[in-house]
N, CA, C and O atoms as a DFTB+ gen file, in Angstrom:
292 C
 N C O
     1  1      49.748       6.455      -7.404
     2  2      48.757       7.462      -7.131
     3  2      47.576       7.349      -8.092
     4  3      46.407       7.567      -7.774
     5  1      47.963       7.022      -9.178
     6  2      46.435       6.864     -10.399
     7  2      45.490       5.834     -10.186
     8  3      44.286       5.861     -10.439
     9  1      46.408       4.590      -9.513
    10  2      45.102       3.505      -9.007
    11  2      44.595       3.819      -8.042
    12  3      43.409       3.577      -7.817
    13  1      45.436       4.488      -7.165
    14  2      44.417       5.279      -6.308
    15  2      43.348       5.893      -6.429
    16  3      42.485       5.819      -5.554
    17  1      43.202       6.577      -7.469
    18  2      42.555       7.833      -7.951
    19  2      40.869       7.194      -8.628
    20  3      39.709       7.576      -8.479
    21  1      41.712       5.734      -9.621
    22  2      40.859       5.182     -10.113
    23  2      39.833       4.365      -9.397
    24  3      38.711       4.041      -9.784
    25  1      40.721       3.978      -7.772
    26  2      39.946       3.140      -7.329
    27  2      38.881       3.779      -6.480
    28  3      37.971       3.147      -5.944
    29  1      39.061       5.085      -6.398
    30  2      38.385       6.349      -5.275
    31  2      37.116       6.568      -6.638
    32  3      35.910       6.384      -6.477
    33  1      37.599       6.879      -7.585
    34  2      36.405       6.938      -8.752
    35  2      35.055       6.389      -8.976
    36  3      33.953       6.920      -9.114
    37  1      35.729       4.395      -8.968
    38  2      34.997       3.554      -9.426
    39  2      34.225       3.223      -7.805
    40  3      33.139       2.685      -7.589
    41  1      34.968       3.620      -7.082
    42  2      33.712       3.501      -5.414
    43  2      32.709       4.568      -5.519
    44  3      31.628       4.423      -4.949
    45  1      32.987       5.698      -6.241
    46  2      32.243       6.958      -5.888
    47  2      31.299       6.466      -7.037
    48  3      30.207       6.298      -6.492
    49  1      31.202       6.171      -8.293
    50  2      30.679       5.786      -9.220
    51  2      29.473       4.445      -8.866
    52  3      28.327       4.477      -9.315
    53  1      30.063       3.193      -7.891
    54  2      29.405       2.237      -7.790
    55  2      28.297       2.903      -6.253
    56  3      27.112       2.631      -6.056
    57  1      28.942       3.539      -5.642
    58  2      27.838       4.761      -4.661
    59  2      26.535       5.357      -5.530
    60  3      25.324       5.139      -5.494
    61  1      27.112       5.930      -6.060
    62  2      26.496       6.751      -7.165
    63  2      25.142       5.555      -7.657
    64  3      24.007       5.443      -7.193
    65  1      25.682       4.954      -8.521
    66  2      24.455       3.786      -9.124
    67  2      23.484       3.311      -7.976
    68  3      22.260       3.433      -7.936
    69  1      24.462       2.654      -6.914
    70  2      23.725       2.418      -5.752
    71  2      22.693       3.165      -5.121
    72  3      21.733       2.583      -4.615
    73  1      22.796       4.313      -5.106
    74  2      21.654       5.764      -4.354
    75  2      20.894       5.890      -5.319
    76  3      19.722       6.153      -5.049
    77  1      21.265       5.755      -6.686
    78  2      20.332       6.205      -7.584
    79  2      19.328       4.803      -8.024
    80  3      18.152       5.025      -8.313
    81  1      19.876       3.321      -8.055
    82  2      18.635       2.437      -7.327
    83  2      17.417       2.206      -6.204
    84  3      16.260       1.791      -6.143
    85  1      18.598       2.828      -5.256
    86  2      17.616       3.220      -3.985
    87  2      16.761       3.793      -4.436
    88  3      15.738       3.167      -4.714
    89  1      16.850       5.503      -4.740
    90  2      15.756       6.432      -5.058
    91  2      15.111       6.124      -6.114
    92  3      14.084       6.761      -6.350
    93  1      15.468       5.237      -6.884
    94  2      13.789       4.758      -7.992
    95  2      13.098       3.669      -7.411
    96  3      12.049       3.280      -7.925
    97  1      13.634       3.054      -6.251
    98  2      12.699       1.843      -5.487
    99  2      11.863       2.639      -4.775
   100  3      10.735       2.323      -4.396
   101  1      12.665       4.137      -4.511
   102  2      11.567       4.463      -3.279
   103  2      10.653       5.305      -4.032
   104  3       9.538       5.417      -3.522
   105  1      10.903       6.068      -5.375
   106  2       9.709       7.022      -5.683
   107  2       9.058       6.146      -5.886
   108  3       7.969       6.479      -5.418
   109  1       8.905       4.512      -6.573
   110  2       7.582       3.886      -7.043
   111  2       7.306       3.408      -5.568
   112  3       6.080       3.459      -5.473
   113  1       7.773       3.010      -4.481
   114  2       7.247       2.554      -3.603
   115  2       6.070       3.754      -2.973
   116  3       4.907       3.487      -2.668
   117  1       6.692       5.042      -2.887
   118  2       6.275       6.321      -2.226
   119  2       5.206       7.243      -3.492
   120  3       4.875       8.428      -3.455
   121  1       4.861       6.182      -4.547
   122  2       4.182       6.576      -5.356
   123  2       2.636       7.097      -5.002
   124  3       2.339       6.541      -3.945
   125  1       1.657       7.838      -5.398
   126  2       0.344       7.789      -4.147
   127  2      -0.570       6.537      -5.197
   128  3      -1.282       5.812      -4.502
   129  1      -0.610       6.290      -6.395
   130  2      -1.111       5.724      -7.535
   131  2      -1.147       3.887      -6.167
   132  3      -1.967       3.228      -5.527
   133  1       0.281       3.914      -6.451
   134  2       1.035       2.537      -5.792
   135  2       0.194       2.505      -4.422
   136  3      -0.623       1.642      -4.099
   137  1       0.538       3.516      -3.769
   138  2      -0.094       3.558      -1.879
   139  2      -1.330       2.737      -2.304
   140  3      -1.326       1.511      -2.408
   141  1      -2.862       3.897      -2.643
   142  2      -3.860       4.105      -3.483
   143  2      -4.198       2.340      -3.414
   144  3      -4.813       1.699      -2.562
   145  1      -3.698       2.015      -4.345
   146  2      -3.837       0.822      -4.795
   147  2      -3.374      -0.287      -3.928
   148  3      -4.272      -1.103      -3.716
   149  1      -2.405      -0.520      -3.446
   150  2      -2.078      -1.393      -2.496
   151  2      -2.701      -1.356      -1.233
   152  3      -2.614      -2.376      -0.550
   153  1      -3.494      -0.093      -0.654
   154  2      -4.897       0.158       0.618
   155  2      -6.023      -0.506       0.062
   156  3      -6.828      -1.077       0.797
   157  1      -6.203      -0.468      -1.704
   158  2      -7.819      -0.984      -2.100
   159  2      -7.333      -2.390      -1.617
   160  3      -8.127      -2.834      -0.787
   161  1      -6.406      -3.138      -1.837
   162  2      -5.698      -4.374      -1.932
   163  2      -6.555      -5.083      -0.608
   164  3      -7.398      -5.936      -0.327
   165  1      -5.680      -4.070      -0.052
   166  2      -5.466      -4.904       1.459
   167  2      -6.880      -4.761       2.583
   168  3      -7.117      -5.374       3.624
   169  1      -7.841      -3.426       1.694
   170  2      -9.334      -3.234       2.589
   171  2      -9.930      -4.468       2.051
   172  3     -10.524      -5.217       2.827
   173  1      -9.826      -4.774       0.722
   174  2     -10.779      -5.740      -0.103
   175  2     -10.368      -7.093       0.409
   176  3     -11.423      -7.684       0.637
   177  1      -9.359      -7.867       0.699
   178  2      -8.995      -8.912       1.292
   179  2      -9.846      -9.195       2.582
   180  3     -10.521     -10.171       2.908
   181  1      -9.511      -7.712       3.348
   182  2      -9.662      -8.203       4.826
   183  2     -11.568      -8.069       4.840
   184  3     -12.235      -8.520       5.772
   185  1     -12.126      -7.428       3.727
   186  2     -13.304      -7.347       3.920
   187  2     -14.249      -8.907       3.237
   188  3     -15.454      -9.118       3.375
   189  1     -13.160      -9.864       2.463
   190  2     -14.220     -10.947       1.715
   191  2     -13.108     -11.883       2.401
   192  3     -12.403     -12.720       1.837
   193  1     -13.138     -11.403       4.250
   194  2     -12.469     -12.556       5.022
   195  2     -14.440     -12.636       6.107
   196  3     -15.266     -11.848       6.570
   197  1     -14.203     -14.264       5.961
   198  2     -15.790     -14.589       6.392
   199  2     -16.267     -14.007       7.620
   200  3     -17.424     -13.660       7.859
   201  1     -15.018     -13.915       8.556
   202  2     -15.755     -12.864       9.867
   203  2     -16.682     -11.856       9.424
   204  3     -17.909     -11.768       9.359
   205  1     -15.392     -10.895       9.051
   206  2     -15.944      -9.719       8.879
   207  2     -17.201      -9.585       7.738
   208  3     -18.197      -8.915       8.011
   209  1     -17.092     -10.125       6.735
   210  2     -18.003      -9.962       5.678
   211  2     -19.423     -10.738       6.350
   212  3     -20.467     -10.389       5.798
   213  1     -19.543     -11.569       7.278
   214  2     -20.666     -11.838       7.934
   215  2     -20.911     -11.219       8.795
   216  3     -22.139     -11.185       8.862
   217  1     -20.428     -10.587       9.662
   218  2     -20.269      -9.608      10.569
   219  2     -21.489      -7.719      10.207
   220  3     -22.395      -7.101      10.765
   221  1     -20.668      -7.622       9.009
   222  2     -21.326      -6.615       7.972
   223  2     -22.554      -6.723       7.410
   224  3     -23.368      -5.799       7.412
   225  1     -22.810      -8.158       6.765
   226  2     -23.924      -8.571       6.580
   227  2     -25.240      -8.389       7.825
   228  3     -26.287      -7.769       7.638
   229  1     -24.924      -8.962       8.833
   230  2     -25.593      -9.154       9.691
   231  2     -25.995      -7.440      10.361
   232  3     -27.122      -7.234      10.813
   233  1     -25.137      -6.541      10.344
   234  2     -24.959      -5.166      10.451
   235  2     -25.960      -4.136       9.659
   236  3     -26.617      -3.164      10.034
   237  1     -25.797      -4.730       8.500
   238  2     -26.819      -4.305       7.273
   239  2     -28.171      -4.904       7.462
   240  3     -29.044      -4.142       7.047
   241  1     -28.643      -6.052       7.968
   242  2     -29.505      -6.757       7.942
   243  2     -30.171      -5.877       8.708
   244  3     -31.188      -5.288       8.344
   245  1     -29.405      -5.707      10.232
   246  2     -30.477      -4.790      11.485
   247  2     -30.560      -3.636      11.380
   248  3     -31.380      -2.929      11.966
   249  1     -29.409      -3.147      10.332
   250  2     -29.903      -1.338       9.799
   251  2     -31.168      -1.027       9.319
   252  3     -31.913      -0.048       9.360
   253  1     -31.195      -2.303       8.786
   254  2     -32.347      -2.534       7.258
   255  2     -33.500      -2.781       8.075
   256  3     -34.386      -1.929       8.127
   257  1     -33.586      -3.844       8.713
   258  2     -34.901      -3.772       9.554
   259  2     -35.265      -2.670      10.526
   260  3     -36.443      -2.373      10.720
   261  1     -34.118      -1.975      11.223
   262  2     -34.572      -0.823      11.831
   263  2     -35.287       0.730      10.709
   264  3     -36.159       1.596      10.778
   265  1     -34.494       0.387      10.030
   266  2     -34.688       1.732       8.835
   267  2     -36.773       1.314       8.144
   268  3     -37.620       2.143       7.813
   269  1     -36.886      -0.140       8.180
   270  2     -38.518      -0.713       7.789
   271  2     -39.289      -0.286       9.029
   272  3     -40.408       0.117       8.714
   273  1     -39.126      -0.256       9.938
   274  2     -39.310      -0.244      11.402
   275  2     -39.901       1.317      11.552
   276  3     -40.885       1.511      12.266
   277  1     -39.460       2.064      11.072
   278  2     -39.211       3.109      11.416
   279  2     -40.150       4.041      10.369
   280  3     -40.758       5.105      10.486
   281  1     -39.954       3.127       9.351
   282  2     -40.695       3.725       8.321
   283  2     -42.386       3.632       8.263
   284  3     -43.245       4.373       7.787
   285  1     -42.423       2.359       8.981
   286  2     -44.000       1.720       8.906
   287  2     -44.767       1.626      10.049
   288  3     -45.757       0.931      10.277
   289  1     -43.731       3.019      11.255
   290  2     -44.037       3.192      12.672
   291  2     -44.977       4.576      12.558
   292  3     -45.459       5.080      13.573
């Protein structure tokens, strides 16, 4: 009955450690600092990808001439 007891222990114990790894992977994952930072990550990549960053350029260019346009109309 005691190895029983011990072996019901050391499962509830290795549970135990186990959930309590989980929940520190997930508060830093579910961190807003972490989120925050991993969105600047991933806007800044996809924005100094050559489509889009020429895309923008070219966007700005005809803002810019409409905004001169407009001014000297």
């Amino acid at each position: 009955m005691a190895r029983d007891t011990d072996k019901i222990e050391r499962e509830i114990e290795a549970a135990r450690n186990q959930l309590a790894g989980t929940l520190d992977e997930l508060s830093v994952r579910a961190s807003p600092k972490r989120i925050a930072e991993n969105t600047k990550q991933t806007v800044v990549a996809k924005l100094n990808e050559p489509p889009v960053k020429f895309t923008l350029i070219g966007i700005g260019a005809v803002v810019a001439v409409l905004v001169v346009r407009k001014i000297f109309s």
